[in-house]
C-alpha positions as CSV (number, residue, x, y, z in Angstrom):
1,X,-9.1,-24.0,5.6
2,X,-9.2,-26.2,2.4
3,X,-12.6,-27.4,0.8
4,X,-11.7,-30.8,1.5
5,X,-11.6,-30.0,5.1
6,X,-14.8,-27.8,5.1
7,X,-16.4,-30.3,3.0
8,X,-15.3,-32.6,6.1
9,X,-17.1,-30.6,8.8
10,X,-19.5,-32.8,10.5
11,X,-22.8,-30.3,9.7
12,X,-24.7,-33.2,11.4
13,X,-23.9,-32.2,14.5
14,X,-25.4,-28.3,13.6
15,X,-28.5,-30.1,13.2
16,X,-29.8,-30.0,17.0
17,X,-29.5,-26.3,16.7
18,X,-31.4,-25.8,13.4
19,X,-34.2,-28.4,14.1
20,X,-34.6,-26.1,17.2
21,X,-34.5,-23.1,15.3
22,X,-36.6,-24.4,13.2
23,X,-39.8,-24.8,15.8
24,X,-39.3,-21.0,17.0
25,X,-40.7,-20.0,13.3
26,X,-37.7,-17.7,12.4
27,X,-37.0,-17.5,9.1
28,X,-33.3,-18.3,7.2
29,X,-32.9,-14.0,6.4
30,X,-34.0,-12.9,10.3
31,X,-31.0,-15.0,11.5
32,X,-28.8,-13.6,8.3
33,X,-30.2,-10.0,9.2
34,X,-29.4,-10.5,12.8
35,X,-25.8,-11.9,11.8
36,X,-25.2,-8.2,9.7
37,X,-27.1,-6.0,12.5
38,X,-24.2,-7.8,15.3
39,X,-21.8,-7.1,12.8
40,X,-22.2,-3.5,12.7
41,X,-22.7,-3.6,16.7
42,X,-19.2,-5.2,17.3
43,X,-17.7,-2.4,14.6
44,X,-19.1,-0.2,16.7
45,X,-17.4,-1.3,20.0
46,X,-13.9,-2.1,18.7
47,X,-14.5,1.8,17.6
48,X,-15.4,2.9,21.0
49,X,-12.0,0.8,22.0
50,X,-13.9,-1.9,23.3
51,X,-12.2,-4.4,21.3
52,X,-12.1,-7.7,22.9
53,X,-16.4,-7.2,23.3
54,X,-16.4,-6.6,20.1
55,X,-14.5,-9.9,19.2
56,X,-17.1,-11.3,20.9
57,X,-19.5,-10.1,19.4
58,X,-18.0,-10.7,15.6
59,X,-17.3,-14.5,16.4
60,X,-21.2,-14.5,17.4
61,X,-22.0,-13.0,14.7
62,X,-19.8,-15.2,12.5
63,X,-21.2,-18.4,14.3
64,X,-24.8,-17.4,13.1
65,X,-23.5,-17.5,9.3
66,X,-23.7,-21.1,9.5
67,X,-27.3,-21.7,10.4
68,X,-29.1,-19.3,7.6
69,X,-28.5,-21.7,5.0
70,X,-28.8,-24.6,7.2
71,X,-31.8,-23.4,8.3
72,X,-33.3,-22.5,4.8
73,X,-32.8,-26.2,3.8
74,X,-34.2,-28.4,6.7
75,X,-37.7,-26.1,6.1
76,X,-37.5,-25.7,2.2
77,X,-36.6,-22.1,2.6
78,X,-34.1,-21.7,0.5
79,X,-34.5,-19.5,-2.6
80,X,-32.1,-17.7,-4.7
81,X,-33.0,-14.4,-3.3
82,X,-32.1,-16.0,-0.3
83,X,-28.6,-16.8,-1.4
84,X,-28.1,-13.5,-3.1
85,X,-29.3,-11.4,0.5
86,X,-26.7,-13.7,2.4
87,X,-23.7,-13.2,0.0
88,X,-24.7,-9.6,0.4
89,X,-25.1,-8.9,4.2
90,X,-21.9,-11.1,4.4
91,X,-19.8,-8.6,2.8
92,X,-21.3,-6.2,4.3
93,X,-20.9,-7.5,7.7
94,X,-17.4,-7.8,7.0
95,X,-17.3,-4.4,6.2
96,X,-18.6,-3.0,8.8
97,X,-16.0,-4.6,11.6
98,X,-13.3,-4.2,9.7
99,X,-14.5,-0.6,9.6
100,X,-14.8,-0.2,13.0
101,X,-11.0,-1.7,13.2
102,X,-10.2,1.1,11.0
103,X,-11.9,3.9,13.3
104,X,-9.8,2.4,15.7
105,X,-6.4,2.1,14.2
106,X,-6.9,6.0,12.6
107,X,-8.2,7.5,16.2
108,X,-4.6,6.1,17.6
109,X,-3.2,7.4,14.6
110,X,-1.0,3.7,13.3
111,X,-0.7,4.2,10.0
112,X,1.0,0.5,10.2
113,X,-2.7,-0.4,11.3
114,X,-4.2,1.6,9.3
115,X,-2.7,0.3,6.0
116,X,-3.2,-3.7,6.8
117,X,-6.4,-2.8,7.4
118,X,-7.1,-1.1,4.2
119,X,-5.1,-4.2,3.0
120,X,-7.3,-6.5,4.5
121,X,-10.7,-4.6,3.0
122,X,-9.5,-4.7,-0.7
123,X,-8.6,-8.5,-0.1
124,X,-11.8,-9.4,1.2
125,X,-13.8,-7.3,-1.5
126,X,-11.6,-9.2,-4.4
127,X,-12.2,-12.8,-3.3
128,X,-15.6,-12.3,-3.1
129,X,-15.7,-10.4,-6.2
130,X,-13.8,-12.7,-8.2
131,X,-15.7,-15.7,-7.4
132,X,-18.9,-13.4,-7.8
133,X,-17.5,-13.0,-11.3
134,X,-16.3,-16.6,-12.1
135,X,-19.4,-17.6,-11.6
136,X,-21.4,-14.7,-13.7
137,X,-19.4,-16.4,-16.1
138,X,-20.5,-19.7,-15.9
139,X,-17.8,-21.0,-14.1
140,X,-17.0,-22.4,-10.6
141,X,-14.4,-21.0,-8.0
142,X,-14.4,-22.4,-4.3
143,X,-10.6,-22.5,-4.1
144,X,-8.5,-20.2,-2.2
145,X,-7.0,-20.5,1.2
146,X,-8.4,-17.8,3.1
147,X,-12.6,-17.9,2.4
148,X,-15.1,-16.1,4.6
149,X,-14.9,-18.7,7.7
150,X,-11.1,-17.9,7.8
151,X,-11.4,-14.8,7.7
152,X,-14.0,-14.2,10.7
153,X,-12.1,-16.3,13.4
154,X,-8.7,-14.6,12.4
155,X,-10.4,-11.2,12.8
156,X,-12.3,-12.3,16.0
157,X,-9.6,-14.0,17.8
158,X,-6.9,-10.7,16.9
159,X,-9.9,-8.7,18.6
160,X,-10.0,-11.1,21.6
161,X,-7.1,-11.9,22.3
162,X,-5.2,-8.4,21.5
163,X,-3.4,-9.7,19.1
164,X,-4.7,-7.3,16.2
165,X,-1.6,-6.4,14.4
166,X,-0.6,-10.0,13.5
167,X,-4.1,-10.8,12.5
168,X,-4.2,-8.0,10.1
169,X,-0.8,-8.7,8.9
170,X,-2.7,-12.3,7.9
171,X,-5.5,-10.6,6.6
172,X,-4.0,-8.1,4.7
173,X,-1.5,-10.8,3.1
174,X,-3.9,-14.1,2.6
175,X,-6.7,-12.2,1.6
176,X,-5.4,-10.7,-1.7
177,X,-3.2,-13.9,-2.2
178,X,-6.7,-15.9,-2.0
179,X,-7.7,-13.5,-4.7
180,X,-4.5,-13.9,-7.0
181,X,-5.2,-17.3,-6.7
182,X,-9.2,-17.3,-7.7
183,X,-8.0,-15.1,-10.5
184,X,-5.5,-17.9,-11.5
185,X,-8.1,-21.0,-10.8
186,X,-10.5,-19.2,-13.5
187,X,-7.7,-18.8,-16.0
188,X,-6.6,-22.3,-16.1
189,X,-10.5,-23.4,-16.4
190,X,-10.5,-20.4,-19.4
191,X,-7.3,-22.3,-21.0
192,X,-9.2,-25.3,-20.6
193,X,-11.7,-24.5,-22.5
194,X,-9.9,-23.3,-25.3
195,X,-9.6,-19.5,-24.4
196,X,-6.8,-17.7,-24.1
197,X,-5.8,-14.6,-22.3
């Protein structure tokens, strides 16, 4: 998905659900704790072979990533340790299905699935450490074409539907090109400003 069309998402219509939220008194890092905690429950069941459950249960998981920081705003929760504990249990969370996915592919001994999944880990730990970076540096780096919300319904629907070797062969691939390209994105802004390398 492109920032233009995430920037285009109507978060309006999200608002129902957070003003609601909102009035039960939980707070922004419950909902991003309970997000990580269902994480590590539907790693747990495509482990077990219970892998359509467990897509289930990642896509809930995944859905509930978009009301922390929603929800942190409409009741001036947010804060910065806020932001860090999010960006955290996110990766984390990620982790923890695609570990369960590799439980899975190792217990059925496919080495094919095996390595996309390994794949798919180092891709996700580099776009998320690269923009980590970029920004330690001062700089800014949104771009890429497979971000965290691509990245959670390709995984969940390849758990759903069965289809789980063609969605690792797209994670394993877009992942690490979404981190070539972050790498590339912060050294054209580095050229820009004068430095070379």
């Amino acid at each position: 998905m492109s920032q233009d069309l995430r920037r285009a998402f109507p978060r309006h219509r999200l608002d129902p659900i957070v003003q609601l939220l909102a009035r039960t008194g939980i707070t922004p890092n419950a909902i991003t704790w309970t997000g990580c905690v269902l994480s590590g429950v539907a790693g747990g069941l495509v482990a077990m072979d219970a892998v359509a459950l467990g897509g289930w249960v990642s896509l809930l998981a995944g859905g509930l990533d978009m009301f922390d920081g929603a929800l942190a705003r409409a009741t001036n929760r947010a804060t910065r340790f806020g932001a860090l504990l999010d960006s955290t249990l996110d990766r984390y969370s990620e982790a923890l299905i695609l570990g369960g996915v590799l439980l899975y592919a190792t217990a059925r001994q496919d080495l094919t699935l095996t390595g996309l999944v390994f794949l798919a880990i180092l891709g996700s730990l580099m776009v998320s450490y690269v923009k980590a970076r970029a920004e330690g540096l001062g700089l800014t780096c949104d771009v890429g074409l497979f971000t965290r919300p691509e990245r959670v319904v390709v995984l969940g629907l390849g758990l759903v539907t069965g289809w789980l070797l063609p969605a690792m062969i797209v994670m394993a691939v877009f992942t690490n090109i979404t981190a070539a390209q972050r790498v590339l994105h912060v050294q054209r802004q580095l050229a820009q400003a004068g430095e070379g390398g």
